[in-house]
N, C-alpha and C positions, 0 to 999 in steps of 0.2 A: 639255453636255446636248443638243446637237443632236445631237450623234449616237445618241441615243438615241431621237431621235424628235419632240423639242420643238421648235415652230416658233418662228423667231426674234421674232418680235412676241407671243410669249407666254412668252419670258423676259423678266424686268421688272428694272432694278437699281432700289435704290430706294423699294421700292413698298414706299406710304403706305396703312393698311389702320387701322379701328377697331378697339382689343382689347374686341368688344363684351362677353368674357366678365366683364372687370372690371366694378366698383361703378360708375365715369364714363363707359366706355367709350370713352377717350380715343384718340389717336390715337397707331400706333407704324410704325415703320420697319425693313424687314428687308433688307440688303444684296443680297439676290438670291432672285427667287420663280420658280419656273417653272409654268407652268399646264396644264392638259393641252389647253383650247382656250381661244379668245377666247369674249366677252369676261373678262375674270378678273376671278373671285370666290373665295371659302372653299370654294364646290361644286367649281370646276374647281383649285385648287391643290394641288400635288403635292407639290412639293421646293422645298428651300429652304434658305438657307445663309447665315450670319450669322458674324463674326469674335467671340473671346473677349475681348479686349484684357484680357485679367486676371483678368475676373470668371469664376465658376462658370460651368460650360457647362449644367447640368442647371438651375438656377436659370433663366440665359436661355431654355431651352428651354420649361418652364413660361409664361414669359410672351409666345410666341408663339402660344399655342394654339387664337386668334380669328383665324390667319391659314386655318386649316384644311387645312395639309400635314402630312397625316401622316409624313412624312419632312423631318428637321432636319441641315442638316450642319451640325456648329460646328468652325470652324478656328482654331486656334491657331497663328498666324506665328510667336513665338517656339519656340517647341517643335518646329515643323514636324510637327504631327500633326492629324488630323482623325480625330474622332467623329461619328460617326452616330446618331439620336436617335431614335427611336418616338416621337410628339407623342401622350398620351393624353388623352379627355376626361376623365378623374377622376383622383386620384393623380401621384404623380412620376412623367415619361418614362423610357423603359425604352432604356438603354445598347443598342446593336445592335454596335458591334464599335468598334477604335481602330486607326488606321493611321497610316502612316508618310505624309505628305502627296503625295509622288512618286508614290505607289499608288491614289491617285483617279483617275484614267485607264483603268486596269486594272479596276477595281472597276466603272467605269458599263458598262465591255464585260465582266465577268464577269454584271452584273447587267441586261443589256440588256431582257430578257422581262417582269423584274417590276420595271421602275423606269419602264417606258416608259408615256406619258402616258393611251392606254387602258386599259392594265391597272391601273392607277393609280384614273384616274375609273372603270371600271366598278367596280372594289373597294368604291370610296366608296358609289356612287351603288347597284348590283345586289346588293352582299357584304349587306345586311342580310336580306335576300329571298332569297340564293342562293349559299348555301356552295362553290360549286364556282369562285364569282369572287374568294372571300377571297384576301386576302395578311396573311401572318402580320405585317408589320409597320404592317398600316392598322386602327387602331382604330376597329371601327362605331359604335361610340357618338359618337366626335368629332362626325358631320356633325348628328346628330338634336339634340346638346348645342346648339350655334352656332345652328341653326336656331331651336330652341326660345326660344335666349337674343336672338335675332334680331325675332322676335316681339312678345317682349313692351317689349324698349326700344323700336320701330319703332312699337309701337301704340300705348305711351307718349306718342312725342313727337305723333302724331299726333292721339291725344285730346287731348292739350293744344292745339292747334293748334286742332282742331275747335272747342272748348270756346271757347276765346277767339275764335273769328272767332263760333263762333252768338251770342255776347254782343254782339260788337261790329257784327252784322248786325242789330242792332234798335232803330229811334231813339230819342229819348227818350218820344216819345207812344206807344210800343208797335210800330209801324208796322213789317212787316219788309223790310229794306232789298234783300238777295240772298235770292233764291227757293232752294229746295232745287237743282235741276238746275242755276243757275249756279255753287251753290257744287259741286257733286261736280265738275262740268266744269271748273272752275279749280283746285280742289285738283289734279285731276288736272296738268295743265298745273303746276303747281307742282311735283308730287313729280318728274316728268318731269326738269323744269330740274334740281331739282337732281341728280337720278343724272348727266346731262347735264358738269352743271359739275364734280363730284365726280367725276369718272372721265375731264375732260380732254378731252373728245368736241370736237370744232373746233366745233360748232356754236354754243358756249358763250361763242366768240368774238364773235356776230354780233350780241347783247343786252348793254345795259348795266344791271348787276347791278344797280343802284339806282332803274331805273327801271322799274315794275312790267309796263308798257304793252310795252315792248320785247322784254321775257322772253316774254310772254303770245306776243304777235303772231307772235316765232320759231319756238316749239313749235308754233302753230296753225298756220303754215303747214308746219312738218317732219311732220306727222302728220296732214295735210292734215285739219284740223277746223277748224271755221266756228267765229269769234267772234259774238257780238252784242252791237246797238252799246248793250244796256244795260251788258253788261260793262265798258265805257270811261268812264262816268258817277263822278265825284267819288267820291262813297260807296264805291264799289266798289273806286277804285284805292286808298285810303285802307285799307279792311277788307283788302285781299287782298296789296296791301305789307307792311303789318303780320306777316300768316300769310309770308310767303317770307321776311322776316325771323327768324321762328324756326325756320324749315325751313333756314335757311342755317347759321346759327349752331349746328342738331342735329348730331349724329353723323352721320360721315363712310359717303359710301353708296360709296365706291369700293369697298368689298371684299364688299359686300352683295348677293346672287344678285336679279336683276330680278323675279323668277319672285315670290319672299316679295316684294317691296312690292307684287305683285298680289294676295299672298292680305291684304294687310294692309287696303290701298286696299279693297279689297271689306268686309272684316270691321268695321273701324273705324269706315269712313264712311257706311256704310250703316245708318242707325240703324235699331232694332224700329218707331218711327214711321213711318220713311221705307218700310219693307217693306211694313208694313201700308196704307198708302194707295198704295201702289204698285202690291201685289201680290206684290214680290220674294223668295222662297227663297233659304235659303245651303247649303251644307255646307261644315261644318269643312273647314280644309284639312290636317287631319293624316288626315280621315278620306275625304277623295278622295284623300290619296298614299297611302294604307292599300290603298284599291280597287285604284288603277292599279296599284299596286307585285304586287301578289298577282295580277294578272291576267298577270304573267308575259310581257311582252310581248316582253321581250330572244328571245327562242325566235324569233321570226319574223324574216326580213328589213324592217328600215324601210318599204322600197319598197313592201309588200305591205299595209300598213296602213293603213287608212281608219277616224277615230276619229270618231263622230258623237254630239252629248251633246240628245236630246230635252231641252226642259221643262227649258232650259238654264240658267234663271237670271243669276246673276253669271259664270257660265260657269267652275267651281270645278275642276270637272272637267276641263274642253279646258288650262286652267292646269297643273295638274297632268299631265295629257298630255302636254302641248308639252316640258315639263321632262325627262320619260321617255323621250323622243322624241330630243328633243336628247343625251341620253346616250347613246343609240346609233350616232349619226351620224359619222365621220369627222373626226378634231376637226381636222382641216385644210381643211375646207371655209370658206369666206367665208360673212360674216353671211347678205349678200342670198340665197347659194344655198341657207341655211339657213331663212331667212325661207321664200321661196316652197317648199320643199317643204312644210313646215309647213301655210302657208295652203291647198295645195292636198291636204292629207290632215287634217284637223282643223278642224270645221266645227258647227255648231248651231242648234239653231231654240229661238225665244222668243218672244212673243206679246207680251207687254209693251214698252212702249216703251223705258220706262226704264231697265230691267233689261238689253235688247238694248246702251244705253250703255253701261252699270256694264260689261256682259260686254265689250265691242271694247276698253274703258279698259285693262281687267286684262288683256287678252292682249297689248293693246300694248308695257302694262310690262314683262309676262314675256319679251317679243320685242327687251327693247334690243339693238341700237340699232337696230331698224329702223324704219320708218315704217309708216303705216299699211297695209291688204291684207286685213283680216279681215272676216268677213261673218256675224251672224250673222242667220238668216231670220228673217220675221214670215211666222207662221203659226199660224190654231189648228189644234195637231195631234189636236184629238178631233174633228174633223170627221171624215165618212166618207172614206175611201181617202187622210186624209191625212198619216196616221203611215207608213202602209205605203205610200205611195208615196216617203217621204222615206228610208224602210230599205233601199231598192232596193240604192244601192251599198254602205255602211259594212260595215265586217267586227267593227269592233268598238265598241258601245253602252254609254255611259256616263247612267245616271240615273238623279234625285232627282226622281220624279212624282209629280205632289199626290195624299196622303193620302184624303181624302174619298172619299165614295160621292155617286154620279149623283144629283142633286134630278130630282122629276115630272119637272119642264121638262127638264133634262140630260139624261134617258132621252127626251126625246121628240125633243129637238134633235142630238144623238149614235145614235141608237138604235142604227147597226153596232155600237158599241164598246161600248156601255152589256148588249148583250146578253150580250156575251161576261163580265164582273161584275158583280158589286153597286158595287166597288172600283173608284174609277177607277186605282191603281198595278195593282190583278189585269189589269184590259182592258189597260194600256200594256205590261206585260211578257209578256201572252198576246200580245199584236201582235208586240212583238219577238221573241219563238219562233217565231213563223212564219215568221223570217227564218234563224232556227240561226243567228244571227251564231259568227264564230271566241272570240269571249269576249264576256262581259257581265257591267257591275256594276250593279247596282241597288241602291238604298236601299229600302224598303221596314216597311210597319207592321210591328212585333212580333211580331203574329199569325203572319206568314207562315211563321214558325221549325214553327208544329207546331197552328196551327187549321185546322178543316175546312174554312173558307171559301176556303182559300188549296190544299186537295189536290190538285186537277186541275192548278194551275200547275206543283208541284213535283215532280207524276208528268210532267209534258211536262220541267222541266229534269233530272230523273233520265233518261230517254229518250234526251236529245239530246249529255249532254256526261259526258264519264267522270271529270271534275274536277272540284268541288265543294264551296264554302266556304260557310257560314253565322257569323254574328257578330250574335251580342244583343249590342247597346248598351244602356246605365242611359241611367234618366232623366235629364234636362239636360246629352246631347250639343249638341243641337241650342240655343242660345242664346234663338232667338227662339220656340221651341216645347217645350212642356214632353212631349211626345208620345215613348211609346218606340217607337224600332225595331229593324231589323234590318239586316244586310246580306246581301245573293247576289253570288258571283263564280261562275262558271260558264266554265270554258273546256276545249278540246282535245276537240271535236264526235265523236262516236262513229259517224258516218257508218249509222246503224242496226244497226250491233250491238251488242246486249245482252248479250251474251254476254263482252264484255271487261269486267273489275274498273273499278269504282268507286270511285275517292278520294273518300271524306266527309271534311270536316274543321270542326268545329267550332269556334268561338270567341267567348269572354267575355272582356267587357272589366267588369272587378267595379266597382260603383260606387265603392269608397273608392279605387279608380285611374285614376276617368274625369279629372280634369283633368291627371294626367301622360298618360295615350293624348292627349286634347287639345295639349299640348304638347309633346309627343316621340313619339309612335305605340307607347309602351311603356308599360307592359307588360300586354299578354293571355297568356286561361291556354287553348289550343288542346287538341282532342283529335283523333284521327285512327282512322278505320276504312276497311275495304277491301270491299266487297262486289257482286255482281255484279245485273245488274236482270234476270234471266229469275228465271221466266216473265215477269213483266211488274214495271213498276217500281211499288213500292208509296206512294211518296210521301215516305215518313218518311226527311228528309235529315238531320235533329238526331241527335246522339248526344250523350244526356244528360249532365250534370253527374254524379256520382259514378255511370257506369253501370256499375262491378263492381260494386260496393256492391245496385243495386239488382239485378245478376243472383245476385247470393249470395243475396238474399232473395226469388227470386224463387217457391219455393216455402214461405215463411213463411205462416204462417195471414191472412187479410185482416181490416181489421175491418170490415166489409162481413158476414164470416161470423159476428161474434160480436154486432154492432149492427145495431139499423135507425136507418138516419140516415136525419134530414129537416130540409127547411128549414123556418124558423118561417113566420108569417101574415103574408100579404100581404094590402093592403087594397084596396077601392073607394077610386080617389080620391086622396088628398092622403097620400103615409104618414109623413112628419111629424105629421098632426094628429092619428094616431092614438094619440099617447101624451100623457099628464097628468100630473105630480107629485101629484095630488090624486086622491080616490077620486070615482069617477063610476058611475052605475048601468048598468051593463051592461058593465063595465069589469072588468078580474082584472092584478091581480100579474102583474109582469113586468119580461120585458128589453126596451128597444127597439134599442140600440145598441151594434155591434159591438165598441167599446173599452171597454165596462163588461165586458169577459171580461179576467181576471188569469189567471193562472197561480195556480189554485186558491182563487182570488179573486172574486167577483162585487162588483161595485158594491151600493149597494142600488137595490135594485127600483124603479120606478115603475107607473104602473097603463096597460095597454095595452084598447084599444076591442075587445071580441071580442063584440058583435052582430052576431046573423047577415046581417043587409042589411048588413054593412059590410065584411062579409071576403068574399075571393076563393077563398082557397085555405087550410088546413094547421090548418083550426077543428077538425077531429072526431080530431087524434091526441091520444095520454094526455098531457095535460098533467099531470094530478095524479101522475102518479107520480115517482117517483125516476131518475134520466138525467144525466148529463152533458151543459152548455152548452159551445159553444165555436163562436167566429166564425165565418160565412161570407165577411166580408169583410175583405182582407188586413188588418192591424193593423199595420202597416209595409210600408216598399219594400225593406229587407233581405232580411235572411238568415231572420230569426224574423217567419213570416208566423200565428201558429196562437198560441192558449191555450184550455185548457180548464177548468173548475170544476163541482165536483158541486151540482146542485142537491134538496132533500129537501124543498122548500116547495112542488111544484105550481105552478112560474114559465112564462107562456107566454112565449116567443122569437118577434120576428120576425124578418122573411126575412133580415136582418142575421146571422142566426145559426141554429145547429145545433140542433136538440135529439137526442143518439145514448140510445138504450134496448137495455138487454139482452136479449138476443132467449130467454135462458134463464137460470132462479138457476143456482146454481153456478160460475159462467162470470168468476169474481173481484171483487173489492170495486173499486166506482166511482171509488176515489182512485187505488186501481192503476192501473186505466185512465188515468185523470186524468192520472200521472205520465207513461204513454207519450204521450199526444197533447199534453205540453206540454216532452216530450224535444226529443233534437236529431235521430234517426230521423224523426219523422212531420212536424217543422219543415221538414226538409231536405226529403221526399217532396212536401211539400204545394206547395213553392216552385218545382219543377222540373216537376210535373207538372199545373200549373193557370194560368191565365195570370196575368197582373201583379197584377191589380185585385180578381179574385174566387176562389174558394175552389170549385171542381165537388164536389158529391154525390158524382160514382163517382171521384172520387178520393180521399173519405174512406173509398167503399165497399172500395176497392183497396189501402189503406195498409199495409203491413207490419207485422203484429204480433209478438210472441217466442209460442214455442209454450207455454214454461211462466213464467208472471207473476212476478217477484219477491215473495218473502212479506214483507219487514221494511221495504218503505215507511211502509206505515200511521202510525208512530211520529215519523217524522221528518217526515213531511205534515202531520200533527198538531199537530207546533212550530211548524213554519213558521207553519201558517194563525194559531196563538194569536201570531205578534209582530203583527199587524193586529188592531184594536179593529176592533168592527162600525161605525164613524162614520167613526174618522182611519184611513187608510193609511201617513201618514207616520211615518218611522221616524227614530230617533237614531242618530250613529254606528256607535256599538257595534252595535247592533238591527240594520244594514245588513250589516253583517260579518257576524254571526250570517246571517242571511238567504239570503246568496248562498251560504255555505259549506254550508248544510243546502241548497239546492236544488241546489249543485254535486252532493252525496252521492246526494240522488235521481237524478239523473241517471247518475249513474257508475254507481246498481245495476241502474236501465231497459237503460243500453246491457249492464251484465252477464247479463244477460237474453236482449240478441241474440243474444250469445254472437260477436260479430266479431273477424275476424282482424285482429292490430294494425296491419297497413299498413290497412285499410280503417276502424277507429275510428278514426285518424288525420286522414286524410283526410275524413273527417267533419265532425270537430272542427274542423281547418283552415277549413272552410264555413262555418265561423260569424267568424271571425275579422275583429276590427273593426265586426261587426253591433251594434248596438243592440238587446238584450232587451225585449218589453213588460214586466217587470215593475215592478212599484211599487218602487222600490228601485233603486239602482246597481248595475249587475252586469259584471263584468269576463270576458274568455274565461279559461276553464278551466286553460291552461295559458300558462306565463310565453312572450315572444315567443322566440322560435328555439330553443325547447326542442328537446334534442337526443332523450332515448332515449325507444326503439319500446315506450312500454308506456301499458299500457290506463287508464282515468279512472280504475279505481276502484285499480291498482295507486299511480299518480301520489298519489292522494288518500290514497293508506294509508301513503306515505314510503318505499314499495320504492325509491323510484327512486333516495334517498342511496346505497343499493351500487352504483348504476351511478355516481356524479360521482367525480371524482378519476383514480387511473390505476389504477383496478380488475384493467386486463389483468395489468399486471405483480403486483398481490396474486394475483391466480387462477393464474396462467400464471409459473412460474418461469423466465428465461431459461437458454440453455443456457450451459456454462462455452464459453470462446472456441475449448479445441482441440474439442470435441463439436462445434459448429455447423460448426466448418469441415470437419470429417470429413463433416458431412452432407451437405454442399452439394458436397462432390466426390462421396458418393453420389448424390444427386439428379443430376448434373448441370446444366449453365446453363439457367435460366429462360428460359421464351417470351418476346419481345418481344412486347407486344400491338400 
C-alpha cells in the first residue's frame, strides 16, 4: 500500500474500530486498515483487508461497514485467492473481481490512480457534490449512512450523560451544585479524554483513569484552559467521575471523525434554556455541511482561502469548514502543519461570551489532536464600520444572522446599518455584498426566497455572482426555533459582467423529509435554470415548484377575471371579540375563522359584530348575496393550503377569509367553482405563490382557471355535501370511503377540465403526496405509492389502467420468430453505444 501513496503511520494492523452501524455498536477488529491521512477515522479510511478463515467473505464484508472503506480485500490463504469487495451502505457488497493472490502487486500498480489515498478521500468526501470526483467503486451513501448513524448513538450516550449529571448536580434541598458553564467546560474536558484515551494518543498516559482530578488537570493543561478552583470541590469530583465513568464504558471513539463530536458537543449540550439565557444560535450541522459542500470550495487552491463565520455562534459553520478544508489538504502533512493553516484561514466574531466558549470547544474537538490556537472575536458587529471592517480580508462568508428587525432603540444605536433594512439578516448580507466575497452562504428568513422586502438584496446577489442556489427549508429545521427559512450560496463572482449566464438552482427540502435532510443531507428535490441578468438583474432568483405546469397555464383564464375577491371585516380593536355564539344587536351571521372552511363545507355560523364604529374596512361589500367562502389563512403547513364552500345565507367573513363573487350570471354554478378552488390546480398555485402563513388577494386574483368548467359535478357535490348532517361532520367507516372516493371523482374531472398533459398531472399529484387534506374525513393520495403508468386521475379512476398491469407489451406487440429478428439486426446493423 505504500506504494501507492499511503503513509506508513496511516496503515494500521489491528485497528480496533466501533461497528456503530449495529443495534450495540460493539467493538470489531480488522486485520489491516489503511487511511488516506492521520488521524484515522470512517472519513479518512480507504482500504482494507481482512483473512476468510472459512467463513463467507461477502457475509464478512457486510459487517465491516462501520469501518468506512469503501474498498474490502478478503484473502483466502487456503485457496490462495483474494477478492475485492465494494463495502455498500444498503444491500449486500458488490463482488469487484477474484484473483489469484500473487496478483495483488500487480493489481495496486495496475490500479495506482484510483486506489491512491486522495482519490479515495476526495471520492468519499467531494463525489456527493461532484460527479467528476466519483469512483465507481465508492459508495456516496456509506459516508452520510455512518455519519448519520454516528449522531444519533453519540447524542445518545451524551444525553444520557447530560441527564444524569443535571440530576446529580442538585442537592437535596434543591440547591444547584455545578453552574451551567462548569458543567459544558468539563464535559468538554471529558469527551476530550476520552477520544484522547480511545485512540491511544501518549497523552493518556500522563492521567490516572480513576482519578477524576488528574484527567481534568491533563486536558487543561494540553489545551491550555484555566480550571477553577470550584471545579476541585467534593461535589464536583463526585458528579463529574460518575459522567467519565459512563463516557468510558460508551462506545469506542477511535474510529469516530473529531469534527461529529463537535457537532454533537454543541447540539446536545447546549440546551433551548441554556440558548435562551445565553443568547446562543445553532445550525444544524447537516445544514452547515449542506452550505459549505455547495459552495464548491475544492475549485480553489486551499492557500487562497480565507473562511470568516460573522454572528458565529457555536461556530457550526467554521466546524464544518475546517473538515472541507482538511479534505483538501495533502494528507501527508503533520497534524501541527495542519492545525496552523487552519487557524490562520478560519476565523469568527461573537459577541457572546458563552457562545465564544461553546465555539473554541467545538473547533478544538474537530482539530484532534491539536491543542488549542483558535480565536474567536468579541465584537458587536452591528456597530458602525464594524462588520465591514472585519470583511476586509475573508473571501469567503459563512452566516446564520439574527432574524429580527431593528427596535426604535436598534435603529437609533446601529443607525449605518439599520438604514440599509428593516431586517437585520437584509443589513448583514447587504454589508457582506459590499465585499463580493469569492462565495457566501447565508441563512436567511423564508421571505427572502421571493418577498419584496428582500428585492434589492437579491438584485445585488443576481449582479455580483453567475452561481446561484436557493433552498426553502420546512418548518422545524431549526430545533430551537420554530421560524422557517431559507438558504443562499452565491459563488464564482461575475466581475461585472452581465452579460455571462446565470445558474439558478432551486431547492426544497419537503417537510415529510426534513428529519432524514436533518440526518443524512438527503434527500431534496432541486430544479435548475440558466439565464442571463442584462439589461439589468431583475431579482427573482426562485424558480418555482411545478414551473412547466404553471407556464402551460399561463394563458389559462384567471379567476381574478371571472371573481371579485375580497377579504372579509377587519375590526377596531380586539378581533377576537368580535365574534359571539349568541345573537347580539348589531351583530349578523357569519364566519369568523379560517378552519370553519371544508371543502364544500362550512361549519355552522356564529354571529360577527358589524357596527359601523367597529369595523375598519370590507362593511359595504354584498354580503347577502350568493358567493363562495374560502380561507385567507393557510389551513395547514402542507401541501393543501385552500378550501372553499358556497355560501347562499348572506354569511359575513372576516379578514380570516375570502368572500369571491361572480362578476357576471352565466359564468358557471358556484359548486363548479367550489370544485376547482378545492382541487389540486388552485391548492398547489396558492402554496407556491403566497408565503407560508397567509393567502394574498392577487394571488387568488391570478389563479389559473379551465376555459370550459366541467358540466357533471353538480351531482357528485351534491352526495358528498348530503354524507354530513348540518350538526355532526363525523362520519362511519363506510361514509369515509364513500367520501374520499366521490371527492377523488371530483377532482379527476376539475383536473379534466385543465385538459393537462400527463407528465404534468403527474407531477402534480406527486405535490401532494403525503400531505394531510383539510377535510373532515380521512383522505388518502389518489394514487397507490410508486404507481407506475403515465395516465391521467380520471383515466386511473375509471380502471383503464388494468390494460396497462401485467406484460401487456408482449399481448400488443407479437415478438418476432428467432430467424426474422436475426435477419433484422443484420439489416439494421449494430446499435449505438450510448
Amino acid at each position: 500500500m505504500a506504494k501507492v501513496g499511503y503513509r506508513a503511520d496511516a496503515i494500521v494492523t489491528d485497528y480496533v474500530f466501533s461497528d456503530i452501524l449495529s443495534a450495540g455498536a460493539d467493538s470489531r477488529s480488522v486485520a489491516l486498515a489503511a487511511f488516506s491521512h492521520t488521524p484515522p477515522s470512517y472519513r479518512s479510511a480507504a482500504i482494507a483487508a481482512e483473512e476468510t478463515r472459512g467463513r463467507d467473505a461477502a457475509a464478512i464484508v457486510g459487517e465491516y461497514r462501520s469501518l468506512g472503506a469503501p474498498l474490502l480485500f478478503m484473502i483466502d490463504d487456503d485457496a490462495l485467492v483474494v477478492t475485492a469487495w465494494q463495502v455498500r451502505a444498503e444491500g449486500a457488497p458488490s463482488l469487484i473481481f477474484r484473483k489469484h493472490l500473487a496478483d495483488l502487486p500487480a493489481l495496486f500498480a495496475a490500479h495506482r490512480n484510483e486506489w491512491a489515498p486522495l482519490a479515495i478521500h476526495r471520492a468519499k468526501s467531494i463525489g456527493q457534490f461532484d460527479r467528476s470526483y466519483q469512483l465507481d467503486f465508492v459508495d456516496i451513501g456509506l459516508l452520510p449512512a455512518i455519519e448519520g448513524e454516528i449522531q444519533v448513538k453519540l447524542g445518545r450516550l451524551l444525553e444520557v450523560t447530560l441527564a444524569e449529571t443535571l440530576r446529580a448536580r442538585r442537592s437535596p434541598t434543591g440547591e444547584t451544585i455545578v453552574d451551567d458553564r462548569s458543567m459544558f467546560r468539563i464535559t468538554f474536558r471529558l469527551l476530550a479524554a476520552k477520544v484522547l484515551n480511545d485512540r491511544g494518543h501518549e497523552l493518556a498516559s500522563q492521567w490516572r483513569p480513576d482519578d477524576i482530578d488528574s484527567v481534568l488537570d491533563a486536558i487543561s493543561r494540553y489545551y491550555r484552559l484555566p480550571r477553577f478552583p470550584q471545579e476541585r470541590a467534593p461535589e464536583h469530583r463526585a458528579i463529574f467521575g460518575a459522567a467519565w465513568d459512563r463516557l468510558r464504558a460508551g462506545i469506542n471513539f477511535r474510529n469516530i471523525s473529531a469534527d461529529d463530536l463537535a457537532f454533537v458537543y454543541e447540539n446536545t449540550l447546549v440546551t433551548p434554556e441554556t440558548r435562551h439565557y445565553f443568547g446562543t444560535h445553532s445550525t444544524p450541522r447537516q445544514l452547515a455541511e449542506y452550505i459549505v459542500g455547495h459552495l464548491e470550495l475544492w475549485r480553489h487552491e486551499p492557500a487562497q482561502l480565507r473562511i470568516y463565520e460573522p454572528f458565529a455562534g457555536a461556530a457550526l459553520f467554521l466546524v464544518a469548514a475546517l473538515r472541507q478544508l482538511r479534505d483538501l489538504l495533502p494528507p501527508d502533512w503533520p497534524d501541527a502543519t495542519r492545525h496552523q493553516f487552519f487557524v490562520d484561514r478560519i476565523g469568527g466574531d461573537e459577541i457572546d461570551a458563552f457562545a465564544r466558549e461553546v465555539a473554541t470547544l467545538s473547533l478544538i474537538l474537530a482539530d484532534y489532536p491539536n491543542a488549542n490556537g483558535w480565536n474567536i472575536g468579541e465584537i458587536d458587529l452591528l456597530a458602525d464600520q464594524a462588520l465591514s471592517d472585519r470583511l476586509s480580508a475573508p473571501n469567503v462568508v459563512l452566516c446564520n444572522p439574527p432574524f429580527s428587525a431593528f427596535s426604535p432603540e436598534e435603529q437609533t444605536r446601529y443607525s449605518e446599518l439599520a438604514a440599509r433594512s428593516v431586517t437585520k439578516s437584509g443589513a448583514i448580507l447587504s454589508a457582506v455584498l459590499d465585499r463580493c466575497p469569492m462565495a457566501l452562504g447565508f441563512i436567511l428568513p423564508r421571505a427572502f426566497i421571493d418577498e419584496r422586502q428582500f428585492r434589492d438584496q437579491r438584485k445585488r446577489v443576481e449582479a455580483l455572482y453567475r452561481e446561484i442556489e436557493l433552498v426553502s427549508l420546512p418548518e422545524g429545521t431549526f430545533r430551537t426555533s420554530g421560524v422557517e427559512a431559507s438558504v443562499l450560496v452565491a459563488r464564482s463572482p461575475r466581475d461585472g459582467d452581465l452579460g455571462r449566464p446565470t445558474l439558478l438552482t432551486s431547492t426544497v427540502v419537503p417537510a415529510r423529509y426534513r428529519e432524514q435532510f436533518l440526518r443524512l443531507g438527503t434527500p431534496v428535490i432541486s430544479r435548475a435554470s440558466t439565464r442571463t441578468a442584462k439589461p439589468q438583474p431583475s431579482g427573482d432568483l426562485w424558480i418555482r415548484e411545478l414551473d412547466a405546469l404553471w407556464h402551460y397555464l399561463a394563458d389559462y383564464p384567471k379567476l381574478g377575471s371571472i371573481f371579485a375577491v375580497h377579504r372579509g371585516i377587519e375590526w377596531q380593536g380586539n378581533q377576537r371579540q368580535a365574534a359571539s355564539a349568541e345573537s347580539k344587536p348589531g351583530y349578523s351571521r357569519g364566519v369568523h375563522n379560517a378552519d370553519a372552511v371544508h371543502p364544500f363545507r362550512l361549519d355552522p355560523p356564529v354571529w360577527l359584530d358589524t357596527r359601523a364604529e367597529r369595523l375598519r374596512r370590507a362593511a359595504d361589500l354584498s354580503w347577502d348575496r350568493s358567493k363562495l367562502i374560502a380561507n385567507a389563512v393557510r389551513l395547514s403547513r402542507g401541501s393543501w393550503r385552500i378550501a372553499a364552500a358556497v355560501d347562499t345565507e348572506g354569511l359575513v367573513c372576516s379578514q380570516q377569509l375570502f368572500g369571491c363573487w361572480l362578476k357576471s350570471e352565466g359564468s358557471g354554478a358556484l359548486q363548479t367553482w367550489a370544485a376547482v378552488l378545492n382541487g389540486p390546480v388552485a391548492n398547489a398555485f396558492v402554496v407556491i405563490h403566497s408565503p407560508a402563513n397567509r393567502i394574498r388577494v392577487s394571488t387568488m386574483q391570478s389563479l389559473p382557471v379551465p376555459a370550459i368548467l366541467p358540466t357533471n359535478t353538480a351531482p357528485l357535490i351534491e352526495e358528498y355535501s348530503s354524507l354530513f348532517s348540518p350538526v355532526n361532520f363525523h362520519l362511519g367507516p363506510d361514509m369515509e370511503q364513500k367520501a374520499s372516493a366521490l371527492l377523488n371523482h371530483i377532482d379527476a374531472l376539475v383536473l379534466k377540465a385543465y385538459d393537462l398533459p400527463p407528465r404534468l398531472e403527474r407531477e402534480l399529484l406527486e405535490f401532494f403526496r403525503g400531505a394531510r387534506r383539510p377535510t373532515l374525513h380521512p383522505w388518502r393520495h389518489w394514487l397507490p405509492d410508486d404507481f407506475g403508468p403515465a395516465l391521467s386521475l380520471s383515466e386511473y379512476l375509471s380502471g383503464d389502467y388494468g390494460k396497462m398491469a401485467g406484460n401487456w407489451v408482449l399481448d400488443v406487440f407479437t415478438p418476432l420468430p428467432p430467424e426474422e429478428a436475426a435477419l433484422l439486426r443484420d439489416y439494421l446493423g449494430p446499435a449505438e453505444q450510448p
